[in-house]
C-alpha positions, -999 to 999 in steps of 0.1 A, spaced: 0 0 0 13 37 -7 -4 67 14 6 103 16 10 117 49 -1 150 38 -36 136 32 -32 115 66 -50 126 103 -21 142 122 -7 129 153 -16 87 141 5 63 154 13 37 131 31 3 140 49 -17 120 78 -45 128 105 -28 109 106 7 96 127 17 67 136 59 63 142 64 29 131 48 -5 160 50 -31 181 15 -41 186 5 -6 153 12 8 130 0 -16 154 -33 -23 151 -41 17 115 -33 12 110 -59 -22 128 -85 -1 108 -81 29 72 -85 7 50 -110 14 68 -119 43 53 -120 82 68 -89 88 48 -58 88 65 -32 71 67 3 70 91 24 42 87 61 44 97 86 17 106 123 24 91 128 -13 68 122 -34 64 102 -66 73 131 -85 101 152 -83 91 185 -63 121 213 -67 102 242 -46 94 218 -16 108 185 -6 140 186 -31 152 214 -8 154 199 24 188 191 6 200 225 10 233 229 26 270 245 23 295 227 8 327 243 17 357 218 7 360 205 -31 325 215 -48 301 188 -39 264 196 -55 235 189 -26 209 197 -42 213 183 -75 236 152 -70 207 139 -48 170 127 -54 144 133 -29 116 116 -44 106 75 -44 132 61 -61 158 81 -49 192 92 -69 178 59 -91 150 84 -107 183 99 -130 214 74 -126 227 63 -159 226 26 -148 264 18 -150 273 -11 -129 301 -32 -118 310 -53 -85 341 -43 -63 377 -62 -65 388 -83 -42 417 -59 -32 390 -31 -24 379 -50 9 416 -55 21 433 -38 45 457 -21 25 493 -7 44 492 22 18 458 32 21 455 46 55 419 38 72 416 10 45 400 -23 50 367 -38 51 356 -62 80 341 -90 51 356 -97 25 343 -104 -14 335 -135 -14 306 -129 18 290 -108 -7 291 -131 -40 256 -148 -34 240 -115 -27 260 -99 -57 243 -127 -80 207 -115 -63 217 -79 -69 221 -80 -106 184 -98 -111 175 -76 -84 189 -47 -107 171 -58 -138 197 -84 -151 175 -112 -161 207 -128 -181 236 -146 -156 262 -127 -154 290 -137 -170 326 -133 -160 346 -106 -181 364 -134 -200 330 -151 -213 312 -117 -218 345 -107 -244 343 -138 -255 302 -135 -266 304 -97 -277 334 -117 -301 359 -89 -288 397 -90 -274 415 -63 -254 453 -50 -266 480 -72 -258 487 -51 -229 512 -59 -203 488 -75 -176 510 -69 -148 498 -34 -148 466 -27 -168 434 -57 -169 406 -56 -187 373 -41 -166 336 -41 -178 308 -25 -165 278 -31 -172 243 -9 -179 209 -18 -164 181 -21 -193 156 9 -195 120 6 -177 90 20 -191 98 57 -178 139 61 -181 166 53 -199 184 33 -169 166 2 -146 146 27 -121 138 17 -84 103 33 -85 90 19 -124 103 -15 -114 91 -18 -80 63 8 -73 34 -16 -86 49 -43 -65 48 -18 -32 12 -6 -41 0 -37 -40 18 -53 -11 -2 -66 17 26 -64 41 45 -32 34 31 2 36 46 30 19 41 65 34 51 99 13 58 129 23 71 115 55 100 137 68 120 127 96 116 151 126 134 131 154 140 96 168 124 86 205 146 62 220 145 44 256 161 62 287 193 41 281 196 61 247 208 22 232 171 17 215 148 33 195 109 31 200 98 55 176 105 78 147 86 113 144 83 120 108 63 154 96 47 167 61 56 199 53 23 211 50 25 201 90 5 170 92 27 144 116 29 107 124 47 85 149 62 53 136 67 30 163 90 -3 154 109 -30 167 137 -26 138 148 6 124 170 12 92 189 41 77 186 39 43 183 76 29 219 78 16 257 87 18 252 123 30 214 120 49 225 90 67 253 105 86 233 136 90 206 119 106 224 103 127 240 134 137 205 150 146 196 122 166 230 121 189 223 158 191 187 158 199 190 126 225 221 137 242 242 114 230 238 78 222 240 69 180 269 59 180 285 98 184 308 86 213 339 83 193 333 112 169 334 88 135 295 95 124 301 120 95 337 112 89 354 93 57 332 111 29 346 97 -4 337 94 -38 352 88 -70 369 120 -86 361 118 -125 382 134 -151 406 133 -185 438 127 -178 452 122 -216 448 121 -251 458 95 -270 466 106 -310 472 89 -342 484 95 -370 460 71 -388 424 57 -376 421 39 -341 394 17 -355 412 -13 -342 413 -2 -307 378 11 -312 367 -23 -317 385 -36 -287 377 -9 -257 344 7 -262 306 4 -257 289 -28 -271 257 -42 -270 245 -76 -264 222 -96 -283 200 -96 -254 199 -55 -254 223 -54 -221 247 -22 -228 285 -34 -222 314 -9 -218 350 -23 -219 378 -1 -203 408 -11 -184 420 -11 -146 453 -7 -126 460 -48 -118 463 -52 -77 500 -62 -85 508 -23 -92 486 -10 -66 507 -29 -43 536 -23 -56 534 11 -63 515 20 -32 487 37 -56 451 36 -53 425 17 -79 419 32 -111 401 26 -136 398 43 -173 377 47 -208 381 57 -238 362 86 -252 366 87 -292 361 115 -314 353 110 -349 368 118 -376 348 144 -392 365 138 -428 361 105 -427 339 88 -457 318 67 -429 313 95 -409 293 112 -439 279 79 -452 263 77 -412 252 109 -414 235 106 -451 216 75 -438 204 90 -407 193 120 -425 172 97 -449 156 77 -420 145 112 -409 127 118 -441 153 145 -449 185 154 -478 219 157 -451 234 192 -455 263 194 -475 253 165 -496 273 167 -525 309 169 -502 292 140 -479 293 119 -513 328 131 -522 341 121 -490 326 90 -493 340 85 -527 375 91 -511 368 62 -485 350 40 -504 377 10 -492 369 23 -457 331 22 -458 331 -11 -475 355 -25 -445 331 -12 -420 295 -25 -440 309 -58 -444 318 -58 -407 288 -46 -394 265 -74 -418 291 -100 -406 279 -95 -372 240 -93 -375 241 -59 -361 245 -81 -330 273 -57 -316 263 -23 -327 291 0 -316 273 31 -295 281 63 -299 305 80 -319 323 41 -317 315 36 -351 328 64 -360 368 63 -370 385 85 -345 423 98 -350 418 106 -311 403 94 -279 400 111 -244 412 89 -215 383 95 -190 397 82 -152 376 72 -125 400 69 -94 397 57 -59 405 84 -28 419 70 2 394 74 29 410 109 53 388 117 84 387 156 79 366 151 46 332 147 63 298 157 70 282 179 96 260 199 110 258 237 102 239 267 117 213 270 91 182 254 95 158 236 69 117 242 65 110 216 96 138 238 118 165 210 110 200 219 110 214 215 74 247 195 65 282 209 59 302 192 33 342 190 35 348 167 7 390 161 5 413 140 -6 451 139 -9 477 141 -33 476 96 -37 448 109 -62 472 127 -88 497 98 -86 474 74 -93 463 93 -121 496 98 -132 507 61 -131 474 51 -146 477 79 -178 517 70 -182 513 31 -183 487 34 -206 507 59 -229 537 34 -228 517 6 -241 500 20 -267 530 34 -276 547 2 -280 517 -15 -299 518 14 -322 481 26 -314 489 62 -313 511 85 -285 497 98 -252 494 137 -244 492 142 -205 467 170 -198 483 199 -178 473 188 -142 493 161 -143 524 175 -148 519 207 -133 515 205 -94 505 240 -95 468 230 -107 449 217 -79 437 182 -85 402 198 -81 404 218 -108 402 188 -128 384 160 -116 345 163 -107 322 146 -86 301 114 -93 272 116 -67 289 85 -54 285 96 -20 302 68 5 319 62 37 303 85 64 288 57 83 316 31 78 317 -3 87 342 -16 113 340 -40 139 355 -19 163 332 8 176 365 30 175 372 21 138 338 26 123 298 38 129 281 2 119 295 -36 126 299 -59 98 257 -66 98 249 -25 94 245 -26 130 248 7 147 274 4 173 256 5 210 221 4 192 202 -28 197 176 -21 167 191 8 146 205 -6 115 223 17 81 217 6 47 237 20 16 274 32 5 276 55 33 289 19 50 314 17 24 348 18 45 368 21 13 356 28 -26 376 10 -50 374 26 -81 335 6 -95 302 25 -96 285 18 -60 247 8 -66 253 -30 -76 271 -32 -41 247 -9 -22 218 -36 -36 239 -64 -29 245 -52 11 208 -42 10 195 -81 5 222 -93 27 206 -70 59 172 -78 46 182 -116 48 196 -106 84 158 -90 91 139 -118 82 147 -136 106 
């Protein structure tokens, strides 16, 4: 069932056996899990079903006052959560991510990667994968592709891979997968508009009985629970918590200052280009965006090996090519002539499009004969099919997890009289080297496989340019509520339990004690059914 609170009597108590705060990936994956179970359950939504800018989006509102971190807009407050515009890009940590790493200070997960296989193979169905998953060597080996001959010692192969569309969006969306399922669910009710206010918790501060949650047209409701679980993500989590140590005196695990602490994400950037003085349609055709028979989107980049992060005492890395076509090549113009046609329309320029394609008629043969060799089975995406004489290399890099980048709680005050976060996102100078290792390894090799030469951009040889100047953020917000199973290590055990709370549990990458380098939301999902398992019970 799904109810607004707005249209609700204020003051109802509602009771439920476990109560979930917050209905994006984490939230409403606990709450598909829990369906049809004996468990009553109770998910509640500081949104609506619709995105709403001028009310509940900013309760978001904060001051982000280290590297530029974007509260309003990197974050969803709607059902569905961050979901509702994500581009769907997934992949499933390393083994190396969970270690305790002597190079990466604060590093080290308290389970390791193969506890979360089984709930990684749920995740993906769970995620819209209705294919197995297959490892990187069978998937290459379907799409009919190999990677350069590249020294494997310091670069492997990576793939991500993108969720299929839903009805509404482009990506696999929480809310157009799930909301029917929720609406109809016996078991789990779904209340909008339901803003938390403040938890009640025993005298002993080391339960909580109830959570207040308010409309902001001022209707309120009382949740009372036997189970209660963060799930409202990397930067509301912590905050929340922060709020309820503040407004309980203590308690919430705030006894060791670490609530807040560890914000990480993954910096994004270019970090080279690689040029040639022919086409790169070979490497094109080796790391690149493909697409399965079965529709699933794959993208095939490359990752520093553990080996060098070890050895080097850098962080994980991964990177992909961005091509840009040639806009003088004969296929280029032969693409562009067809896709005018299909639009019922003469391309501009038509007479030099057909010279050009004259010039490269050898080259748009090659790449029609390739492309009806395949079926169409492997359509490059893109400007892949495009020949390029140059590609960007886009990073996406790991940051070591440092205490002073963090969350907190300003002076300013939201619409319910809440105290708004402050973000201090930081990280240190292991980012550039990594980048820099990454970039120059790459360069070398595909220098010596004669695939073109590798310009460095600026920031990477120029320690003058700030690192932030360069790299931008991911909404891959992580780490503030990290996992340890010392309470003087980390905010949650290695079941999402709050340290010193008997029923308060945290769902979602604000666990994360470390990043690795791979998009989040397969292993938010994963952890997600692994506490719902835990819940169950």
């Amino acid at each position: 069932m799904i109810r607004d609170l707005r249209a609700s009597p204020s003051g109802e108590t509602l009771t439920a056996d476990i109560c979930l705060i917050g209905a994006g990936a984490a939230g409403i994956t606990i709450a598909r899990e829990l369906s049809g179970t004996r468990h009553r359950v109770c998910l509640i939504e500081g949104g609506g079903l619709q995105y709403e800018y001028a009310d509940s989006q900013q309760l978001y509102q904060g001051d982000s006052i280290g590297i530029p971190v974007a509260l309003t807009a990197g974050r969803l407050r709607f059902f569905g959560g961050s979901t509702n515009h994500w581009g769907g890009r997934c992949a499933e940590l390393q083994d190396i991510d969970f270690r305790r790493r002597q190079w990466v200070p604060n590093s080290g997960w308290p389970i390791v990667r193969a506890d979360l296989e089984p709930y990684y193979a749920r995740a993906r169905r769970v995620a819209g994968f209705s294919e197995s998953w297959l490892s990187d060597s069978e998937t290459l080996s379907l799409l009919d592709r190999s990677v350069p001959s590249i020294n494997r010692d310091w670069l492997r192969p990576f793939l991500w891979h993108y969720t299929p569309a839903t009805e509404n969006a482009p990506a696999w969306g929480w809310a157009d997968a799930y909301g029917t399922l929720l609406a109809n669910s016996a078991n789990v009710l779904t209340l909008l508009h339901a803003n938390f206010v403040r938890f009640a918790t025993n005298e002993s501060r080391d339960r909580v009985r109830a959570v207040i949650v308010k409309a902001l047209n001022g209707v309120s409701a009382t949740i009372s629970a036997n189970t209660f679980v963060l799930c409202s993500g990397g930067i509301e989590n912590a905050r929340l918590l922060l709020l309820a140590a503040e407004q309980n005196g203590g308690g919430f695990a705030s006894e060791n200052g670490l609530v807040g602490r560890y914000f990480m994400q993954h910096p994004r950037g270019p970090a080279g280009l690689i040029v040639s003085s022919g086409y790169l349609t070979r490497i094109q055709e080796q790391l690149n965006k493909f697409r399965r028979t079965d529709g699933i989107q794959i993208e095939v980049g490359l990752a520093l090996s553990p080996q060098v992060q070890q050895n080097e005492r850098l962080l994980n890395c991964s990177g992909v090519l961005q091509y840009e076509g040639d806009p003088q090549s004969g296929v280029t113009a032969a693409q562009e002539i067809w896709r005018s046609l299909l639009d019922g329309r003469w391309a501009p320029d038509m007479g030099e499009k057909v010279g050009e394609i004259t010039k490269n008629i050898g080259q748009v043969i090659d790449k029609l004969r390739y492309r009806l060799s395949t079926g169409e089975s492997l359509a490059l995406e893109g400007a892949a099919g495009i020949p390029a004489r140059s590609a960007t290399i886009l990073l996406d890099l790991e940051q070591a997890p440092e205490p002073d980048s963090r969350v907190s709680l300003g002076p300013d005050r939201d619409a319910l009289g809440l105290r708004q976060v402050v973000v201090n996102w930081r990280w240190g100078e292991q980012v550039r080297r990594t980048a820099m290792r990454f970039t120059t390894l790459l360069g070398a090799e595909f220098a010596r496989l004669g695939i073109g030469r590798c310009r460095l951009e600026p920031w990477l040889l120029d320690e003058r340019i700030p690192t932030s100047s360069a790299l931008q953020e991911t909404f891959h917000h992580m780490g503030t509520t990290r996992m340890a199973d010392d309470a003087g290590e980390g905010v949650v055990d290695r079941n999402c339990a709050v340290h010193g709370m008997g029923n308060l549990y945290v769902a979602g990458s604000s666990v994360f004690p470390t990043a690795g380098q791979a998009n989040p939301t397969l292993t938010i999902v994963a952890l997600a059914i692994r506490l719902a398992d835990r819940l169950r019970i």
